[in-house]
N, C-alpha and C positions, 0 to 999 in steps of 0.2 A: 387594753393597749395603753402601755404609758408615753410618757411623754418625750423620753428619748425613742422610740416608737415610731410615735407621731414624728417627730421632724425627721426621721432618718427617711420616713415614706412620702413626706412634704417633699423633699430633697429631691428625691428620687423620681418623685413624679413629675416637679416642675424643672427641673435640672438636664437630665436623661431625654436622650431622644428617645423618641416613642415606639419603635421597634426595639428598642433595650428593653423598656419597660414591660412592652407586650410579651419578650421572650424572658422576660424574669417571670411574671405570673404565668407562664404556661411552665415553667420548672418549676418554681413556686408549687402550683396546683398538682404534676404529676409525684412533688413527694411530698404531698400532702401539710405542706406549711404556708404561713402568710409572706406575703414579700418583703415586710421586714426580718421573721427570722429566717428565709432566705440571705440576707443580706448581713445580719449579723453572723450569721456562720459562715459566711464567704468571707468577713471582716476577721471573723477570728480564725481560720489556717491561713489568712494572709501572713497576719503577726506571726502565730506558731511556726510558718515557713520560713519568716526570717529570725525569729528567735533560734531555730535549728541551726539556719547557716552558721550564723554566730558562734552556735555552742561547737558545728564540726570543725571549724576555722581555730579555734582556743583549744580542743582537742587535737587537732593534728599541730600546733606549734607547741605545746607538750608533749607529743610523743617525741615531734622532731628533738627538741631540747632534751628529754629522756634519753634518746638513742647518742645523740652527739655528748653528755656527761657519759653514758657508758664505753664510748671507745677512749675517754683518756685513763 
């Protein structure tokens, strides 16, 4: 375990009420990881989720702008 590891599970443990905690190590434990990488793959499709937004939001204001250049 390193040490971004450690404080993310410091955190978590003294931060988090203790029924969060409890039902993070019972997922934790049914897929077979620690509750920190529980929580760093919960951290990263948070990001991923909004990095998506992002990218559909920039994608539909070019198509919009593609479709509106091709009616002139």
């Amino acid at each position: 375990m390193d040490n971004n590891e450690k404080s993310m599970d410091f955190i978590v443990t003294f931060k988090a009420p203790y029924k969060l905690v409890s039902m993070m190590d019972l997922i934790a434990q049914q897929m077979r990881m620690t509750r920190s990488e529980l929580i760093r793959r919960a951290v990263m499709c948070y990001i991923l989720s909004i990095k998506y937004d992002d990218f559909m939001d920039k994608a539909k204001e070019a198509i919009e702008k593609w479709l509106k250049d091709a009616e002139i």
